[in-house]
MMTF fields as JSON, N, C-alpha, C and O atoms, coordinates in Angstrom:
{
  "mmtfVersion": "1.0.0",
  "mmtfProducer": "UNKNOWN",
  "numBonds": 383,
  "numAtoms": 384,
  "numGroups": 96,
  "numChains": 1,
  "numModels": 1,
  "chainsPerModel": [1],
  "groupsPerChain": [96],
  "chainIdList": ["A"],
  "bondAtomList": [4, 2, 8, 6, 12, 10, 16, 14, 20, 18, 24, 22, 28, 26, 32, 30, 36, 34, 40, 38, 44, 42, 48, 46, 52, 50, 56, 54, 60, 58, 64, 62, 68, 66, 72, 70, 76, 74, 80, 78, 84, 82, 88, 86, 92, 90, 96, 94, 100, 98, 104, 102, 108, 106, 112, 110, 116, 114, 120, 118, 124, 122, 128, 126, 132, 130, 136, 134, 140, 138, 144, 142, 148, 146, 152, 150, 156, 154, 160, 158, 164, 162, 168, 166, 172, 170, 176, 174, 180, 178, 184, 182, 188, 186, 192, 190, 196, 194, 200, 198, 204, 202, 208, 206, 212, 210, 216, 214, 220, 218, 224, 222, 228, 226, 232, 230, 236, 234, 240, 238, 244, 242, 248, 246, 252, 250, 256, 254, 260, 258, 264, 262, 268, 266, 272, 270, 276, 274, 280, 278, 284, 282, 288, 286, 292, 290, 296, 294, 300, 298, 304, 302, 308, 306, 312, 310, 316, 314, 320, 318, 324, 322, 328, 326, 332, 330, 336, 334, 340, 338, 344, 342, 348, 346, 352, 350, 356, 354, 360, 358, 364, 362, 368, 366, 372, 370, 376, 374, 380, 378],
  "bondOrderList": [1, 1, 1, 1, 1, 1, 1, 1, 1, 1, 1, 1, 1, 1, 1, 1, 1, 1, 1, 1, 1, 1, 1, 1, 1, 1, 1, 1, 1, 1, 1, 1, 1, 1, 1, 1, 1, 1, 1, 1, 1, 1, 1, 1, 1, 1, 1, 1, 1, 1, 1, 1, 1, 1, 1, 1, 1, 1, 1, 1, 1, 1, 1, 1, 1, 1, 1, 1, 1, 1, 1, 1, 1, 1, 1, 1, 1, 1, 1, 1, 1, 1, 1, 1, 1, 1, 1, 1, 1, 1, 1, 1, 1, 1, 1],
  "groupList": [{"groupName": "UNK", "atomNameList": ["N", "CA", "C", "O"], "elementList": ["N", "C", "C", "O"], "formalChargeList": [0, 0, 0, 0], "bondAtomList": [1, 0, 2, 1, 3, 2], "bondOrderList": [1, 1, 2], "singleLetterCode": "X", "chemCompType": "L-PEPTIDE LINKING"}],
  "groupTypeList": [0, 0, 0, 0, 0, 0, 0, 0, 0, 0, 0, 0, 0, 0, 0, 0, 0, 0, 0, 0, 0, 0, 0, 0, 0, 0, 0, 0, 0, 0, 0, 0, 0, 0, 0, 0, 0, 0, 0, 0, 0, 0, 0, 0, 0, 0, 0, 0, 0, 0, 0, 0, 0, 0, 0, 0, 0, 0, 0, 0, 0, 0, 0, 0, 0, 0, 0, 0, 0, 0, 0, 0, 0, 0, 0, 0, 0, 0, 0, 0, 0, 0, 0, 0, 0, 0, 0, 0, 0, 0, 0, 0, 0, 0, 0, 0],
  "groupIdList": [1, 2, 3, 4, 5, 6, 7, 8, 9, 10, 11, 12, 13, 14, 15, 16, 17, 18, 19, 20, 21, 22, 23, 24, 25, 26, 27, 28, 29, 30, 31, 32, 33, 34, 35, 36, 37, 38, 39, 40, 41, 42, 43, 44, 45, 46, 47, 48, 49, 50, 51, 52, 53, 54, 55, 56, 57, 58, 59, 60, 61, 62, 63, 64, 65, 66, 67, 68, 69, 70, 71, 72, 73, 74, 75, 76, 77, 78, 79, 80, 81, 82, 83, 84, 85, 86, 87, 88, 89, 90, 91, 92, 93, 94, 95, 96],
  "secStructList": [7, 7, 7, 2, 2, 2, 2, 3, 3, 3, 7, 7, 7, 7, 2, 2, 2, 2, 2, 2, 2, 2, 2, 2, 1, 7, 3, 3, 3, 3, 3, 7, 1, 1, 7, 7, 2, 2, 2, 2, 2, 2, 2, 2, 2, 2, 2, 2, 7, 7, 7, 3, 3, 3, 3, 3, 3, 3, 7, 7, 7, 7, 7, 3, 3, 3, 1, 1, 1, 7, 3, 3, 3, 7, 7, 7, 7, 3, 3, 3, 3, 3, 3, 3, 7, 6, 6, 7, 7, 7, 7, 1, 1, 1, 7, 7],
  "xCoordList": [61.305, 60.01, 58.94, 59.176, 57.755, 56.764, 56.008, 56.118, 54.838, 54.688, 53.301, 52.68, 52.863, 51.82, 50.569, 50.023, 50.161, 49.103, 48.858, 47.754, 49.852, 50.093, 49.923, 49.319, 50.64, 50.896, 48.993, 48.774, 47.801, 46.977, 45.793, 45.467, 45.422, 44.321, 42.791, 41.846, 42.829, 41.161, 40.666, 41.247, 39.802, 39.215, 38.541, 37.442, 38.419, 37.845, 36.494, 36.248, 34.957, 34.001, 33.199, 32.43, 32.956, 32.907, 32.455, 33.047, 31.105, 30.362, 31.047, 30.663, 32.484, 33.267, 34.292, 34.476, 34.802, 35.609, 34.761, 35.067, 33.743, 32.636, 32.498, 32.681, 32.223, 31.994, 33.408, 33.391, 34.653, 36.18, 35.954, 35.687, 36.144, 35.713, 35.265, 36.063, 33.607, 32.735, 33.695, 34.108, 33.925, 34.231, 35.677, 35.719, 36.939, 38.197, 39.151, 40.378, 38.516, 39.163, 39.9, 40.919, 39.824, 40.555, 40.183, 39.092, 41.072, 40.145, 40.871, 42.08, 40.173, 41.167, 40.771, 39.801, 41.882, 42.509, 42.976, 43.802, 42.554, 43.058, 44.567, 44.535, 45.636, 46.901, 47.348, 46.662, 48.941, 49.557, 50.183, 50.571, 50.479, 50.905, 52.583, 52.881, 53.142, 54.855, 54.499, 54.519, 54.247, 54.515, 54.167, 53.381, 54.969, 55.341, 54.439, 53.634, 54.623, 53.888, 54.43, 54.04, 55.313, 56.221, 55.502, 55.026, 55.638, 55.184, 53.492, 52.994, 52.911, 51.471, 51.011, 50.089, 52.033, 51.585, 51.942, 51.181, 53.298, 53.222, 52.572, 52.765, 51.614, 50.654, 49.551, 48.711, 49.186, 48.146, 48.198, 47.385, 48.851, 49.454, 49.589, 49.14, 50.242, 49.779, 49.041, 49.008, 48.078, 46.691, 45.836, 45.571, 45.38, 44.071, 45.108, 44.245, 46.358, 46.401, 45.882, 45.242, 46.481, 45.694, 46.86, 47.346, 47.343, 48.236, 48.018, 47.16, 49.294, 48.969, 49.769, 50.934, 48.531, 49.425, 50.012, 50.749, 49.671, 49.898, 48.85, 47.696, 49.912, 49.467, 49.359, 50.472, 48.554, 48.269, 48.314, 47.696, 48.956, 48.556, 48.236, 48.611, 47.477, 46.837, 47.071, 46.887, 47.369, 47.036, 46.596, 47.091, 45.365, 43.952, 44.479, 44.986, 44.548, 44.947, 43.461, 42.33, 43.825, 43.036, 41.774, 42.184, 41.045, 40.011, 39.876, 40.117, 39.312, 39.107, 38.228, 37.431, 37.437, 36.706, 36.459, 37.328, 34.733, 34.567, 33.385, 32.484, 33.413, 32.124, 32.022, 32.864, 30.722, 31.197, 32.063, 32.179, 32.367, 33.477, 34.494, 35.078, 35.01, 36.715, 36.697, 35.848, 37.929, 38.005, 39.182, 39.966, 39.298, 40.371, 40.551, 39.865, 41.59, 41.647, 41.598, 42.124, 40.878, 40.77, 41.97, 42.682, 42.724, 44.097, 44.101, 43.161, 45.579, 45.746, 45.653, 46.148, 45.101, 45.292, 45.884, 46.457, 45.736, 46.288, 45.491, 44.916, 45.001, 44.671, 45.383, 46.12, 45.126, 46.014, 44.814, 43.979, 44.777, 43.788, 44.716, 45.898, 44.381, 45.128, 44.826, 43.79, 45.393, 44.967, 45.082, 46.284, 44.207, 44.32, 44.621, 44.061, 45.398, 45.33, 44.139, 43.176, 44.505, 43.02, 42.708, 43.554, 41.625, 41.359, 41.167, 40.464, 41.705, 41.736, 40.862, 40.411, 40.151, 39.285, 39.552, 40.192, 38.964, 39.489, 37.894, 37.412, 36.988, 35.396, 35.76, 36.405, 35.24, 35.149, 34.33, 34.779, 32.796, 31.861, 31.285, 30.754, 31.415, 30.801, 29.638, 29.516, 28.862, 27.641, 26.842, 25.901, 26.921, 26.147, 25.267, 24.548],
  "yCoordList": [-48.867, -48.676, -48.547, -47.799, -49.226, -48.82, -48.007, -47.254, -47.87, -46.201, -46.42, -47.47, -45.54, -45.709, -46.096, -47.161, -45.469, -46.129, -47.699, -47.997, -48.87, -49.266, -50.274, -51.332, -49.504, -50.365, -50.664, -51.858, -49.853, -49.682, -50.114, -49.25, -50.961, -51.483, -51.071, -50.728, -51.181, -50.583, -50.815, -51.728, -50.302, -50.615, -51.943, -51.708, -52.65, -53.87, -53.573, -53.865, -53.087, -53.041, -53.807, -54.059, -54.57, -55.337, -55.08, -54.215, -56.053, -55.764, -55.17, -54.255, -55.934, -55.825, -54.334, -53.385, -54.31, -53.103, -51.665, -50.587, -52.076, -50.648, -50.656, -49.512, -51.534, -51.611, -51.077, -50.016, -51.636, -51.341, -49.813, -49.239, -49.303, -47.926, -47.097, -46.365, -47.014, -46.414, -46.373, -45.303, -47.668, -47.96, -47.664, -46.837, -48.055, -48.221, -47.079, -47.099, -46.45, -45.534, -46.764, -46.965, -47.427, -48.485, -48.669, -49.186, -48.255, -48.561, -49.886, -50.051, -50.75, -51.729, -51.363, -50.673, -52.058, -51.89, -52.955, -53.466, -53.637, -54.78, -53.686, -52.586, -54.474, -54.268, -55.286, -56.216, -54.937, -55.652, -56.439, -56.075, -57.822, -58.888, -58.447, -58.679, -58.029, -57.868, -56.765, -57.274, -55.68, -54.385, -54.809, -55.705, -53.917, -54.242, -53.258, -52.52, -53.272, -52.006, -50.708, -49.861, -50.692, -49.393, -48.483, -47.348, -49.481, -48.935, -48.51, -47.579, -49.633, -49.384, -48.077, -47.389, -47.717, -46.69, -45.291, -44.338, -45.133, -44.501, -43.748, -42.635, -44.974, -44.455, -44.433, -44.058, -44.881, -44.213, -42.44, -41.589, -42.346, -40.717, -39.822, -38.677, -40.426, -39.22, -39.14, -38.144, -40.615, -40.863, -39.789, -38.714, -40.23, -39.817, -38.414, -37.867, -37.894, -37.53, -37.16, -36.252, -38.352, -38.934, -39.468, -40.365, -39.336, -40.066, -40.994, -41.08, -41.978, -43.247, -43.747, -43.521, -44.693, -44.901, -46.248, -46.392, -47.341, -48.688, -49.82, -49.731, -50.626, -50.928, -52.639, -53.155, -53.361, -55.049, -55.439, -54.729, -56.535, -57.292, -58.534, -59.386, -58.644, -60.436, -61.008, -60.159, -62.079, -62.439, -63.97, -64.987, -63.787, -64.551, -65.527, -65.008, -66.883, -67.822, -67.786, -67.686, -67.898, -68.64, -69.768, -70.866, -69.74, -70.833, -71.308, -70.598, -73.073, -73.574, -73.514, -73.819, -73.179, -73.125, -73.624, -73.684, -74.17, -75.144, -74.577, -73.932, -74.797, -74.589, -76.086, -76.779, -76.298, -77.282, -78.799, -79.028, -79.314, -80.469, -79.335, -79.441, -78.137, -77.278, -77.019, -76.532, -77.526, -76.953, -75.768, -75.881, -74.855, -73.382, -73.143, -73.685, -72.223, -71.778, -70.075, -69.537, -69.275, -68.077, -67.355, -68.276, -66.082, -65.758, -65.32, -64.734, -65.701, -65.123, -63.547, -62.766, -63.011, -61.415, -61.101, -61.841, -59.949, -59.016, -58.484, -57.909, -58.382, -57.295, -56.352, -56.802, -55.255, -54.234, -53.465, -52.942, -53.433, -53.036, -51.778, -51.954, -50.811, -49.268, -48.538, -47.881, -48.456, -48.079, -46.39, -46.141, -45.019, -44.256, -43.095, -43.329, -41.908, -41.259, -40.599, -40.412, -40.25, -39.845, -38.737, -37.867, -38.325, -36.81, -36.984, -36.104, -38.181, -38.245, -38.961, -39.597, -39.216, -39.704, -39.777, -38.861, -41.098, -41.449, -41.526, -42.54, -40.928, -41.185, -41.603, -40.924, -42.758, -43.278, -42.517, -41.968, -42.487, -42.284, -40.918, -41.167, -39.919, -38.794, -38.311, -38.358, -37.833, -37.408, -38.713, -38.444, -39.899, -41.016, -41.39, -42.389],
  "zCoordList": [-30.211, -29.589, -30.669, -31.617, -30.609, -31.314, -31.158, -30.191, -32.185, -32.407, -31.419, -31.581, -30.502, -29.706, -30.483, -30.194, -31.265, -32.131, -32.323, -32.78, -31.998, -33.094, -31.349, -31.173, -30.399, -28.777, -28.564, -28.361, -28.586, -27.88, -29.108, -29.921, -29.15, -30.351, -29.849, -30.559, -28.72, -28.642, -27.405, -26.819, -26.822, -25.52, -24.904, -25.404, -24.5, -23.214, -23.316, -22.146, -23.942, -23.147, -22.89, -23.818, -21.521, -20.979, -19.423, -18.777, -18.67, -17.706, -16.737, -16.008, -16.754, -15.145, -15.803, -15.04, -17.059, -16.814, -16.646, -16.136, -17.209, -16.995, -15.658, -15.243, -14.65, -13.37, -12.983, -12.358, -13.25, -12.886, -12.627, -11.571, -13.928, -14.312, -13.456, -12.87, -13.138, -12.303, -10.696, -10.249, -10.008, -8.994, -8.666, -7.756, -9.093, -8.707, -9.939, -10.037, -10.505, -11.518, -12.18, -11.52, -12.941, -13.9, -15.332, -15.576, -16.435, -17.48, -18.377, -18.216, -19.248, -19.545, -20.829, -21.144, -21.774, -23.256, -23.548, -22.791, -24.811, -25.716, -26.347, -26.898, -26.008, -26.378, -27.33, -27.756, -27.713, -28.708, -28.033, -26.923, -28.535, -27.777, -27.005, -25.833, -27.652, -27.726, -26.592, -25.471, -26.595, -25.959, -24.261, -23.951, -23.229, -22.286, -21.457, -22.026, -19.9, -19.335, -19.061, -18.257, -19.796, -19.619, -20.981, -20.972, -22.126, -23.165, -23.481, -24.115, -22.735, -22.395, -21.789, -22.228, -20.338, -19.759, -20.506, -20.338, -21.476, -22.171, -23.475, -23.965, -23.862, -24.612, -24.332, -25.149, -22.929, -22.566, -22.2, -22.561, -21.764, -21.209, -22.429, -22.472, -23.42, -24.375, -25.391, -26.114, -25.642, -26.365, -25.729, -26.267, -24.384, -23.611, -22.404, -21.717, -22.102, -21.378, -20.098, -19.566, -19.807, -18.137, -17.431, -18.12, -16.623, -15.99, -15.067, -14.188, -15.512, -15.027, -13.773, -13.447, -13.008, -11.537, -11.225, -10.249, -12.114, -12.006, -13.668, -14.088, -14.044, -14.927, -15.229, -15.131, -15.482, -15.022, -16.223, -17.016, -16.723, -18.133, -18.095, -17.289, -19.053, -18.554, -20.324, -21.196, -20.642, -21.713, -21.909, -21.423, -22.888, -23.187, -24.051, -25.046, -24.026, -24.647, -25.584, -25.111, -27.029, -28.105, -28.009, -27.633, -28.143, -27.551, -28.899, -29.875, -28.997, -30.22, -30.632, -29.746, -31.985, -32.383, -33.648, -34.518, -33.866, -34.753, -35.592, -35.056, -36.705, -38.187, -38.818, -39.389, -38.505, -39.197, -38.677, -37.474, -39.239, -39.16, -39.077, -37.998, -39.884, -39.67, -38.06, -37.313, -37.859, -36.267, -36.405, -37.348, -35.667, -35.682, -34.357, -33.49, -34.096, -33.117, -33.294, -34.268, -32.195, -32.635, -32.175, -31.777, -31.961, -31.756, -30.493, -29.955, -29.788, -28.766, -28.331, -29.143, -27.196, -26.828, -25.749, -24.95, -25.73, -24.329, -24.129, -25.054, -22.746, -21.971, -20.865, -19.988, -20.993, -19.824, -19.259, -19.998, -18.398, -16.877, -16.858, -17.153, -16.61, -16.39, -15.332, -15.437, -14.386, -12.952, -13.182, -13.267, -13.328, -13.042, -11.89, -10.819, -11.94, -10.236, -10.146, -10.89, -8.878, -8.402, -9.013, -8.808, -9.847, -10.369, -11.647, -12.143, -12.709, -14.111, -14.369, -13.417, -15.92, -16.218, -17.806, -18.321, -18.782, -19.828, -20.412, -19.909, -21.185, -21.283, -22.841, -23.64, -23.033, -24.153, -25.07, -26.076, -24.605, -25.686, -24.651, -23.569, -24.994, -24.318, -25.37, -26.594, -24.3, -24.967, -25.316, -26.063, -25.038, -25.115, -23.828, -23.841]
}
């Protein structure tokens, strides 16, 4: 198992997960490609201690991109949508 730090790279912020958020208690997180939703929900729970009720992963194919004549492709991701229970809350930036 990997080390939770390492499962959870950083938060989604973005029009619709802030909307997610406000509305449906959901918060989403750019994850590590490999890690599963077992492992996801586990480091959410003891990063942010919040418990978790259901967990979605989507992953973002690479889009091509060009400078120039060089053409690249930028890298594939993950996203995980994190369905919270009712009563918990995960505040990114408090006091903002």
């Amino acid at each position: 198992m990997k080390d939770i730090y390492q499962v959870i790279k950083g938060p989604c912020l973005t029009e619709k997960s802030t909307w997610q958020k406000e509305t449906a208690n959901q918060v989403c997180f750019i994850v590590d490609r490999q890690s599963n939703k077992i492992e996801i929900k586990e480091a959410v729970e003891r990063i942010f201690k919040a418990k978790v009720a259901a967990v979605r992963t989507q992953v973002n194919p690479g889009k091509q991109r060009r400078v120039g004549r060089n053409v690249g492709y930028s890298s594939d991701w993950k996203k995980a949508i994190v369905t919270l229970r009712p009563g918990e809350r995960i505040e990114f930036f408090e006091g903002v």
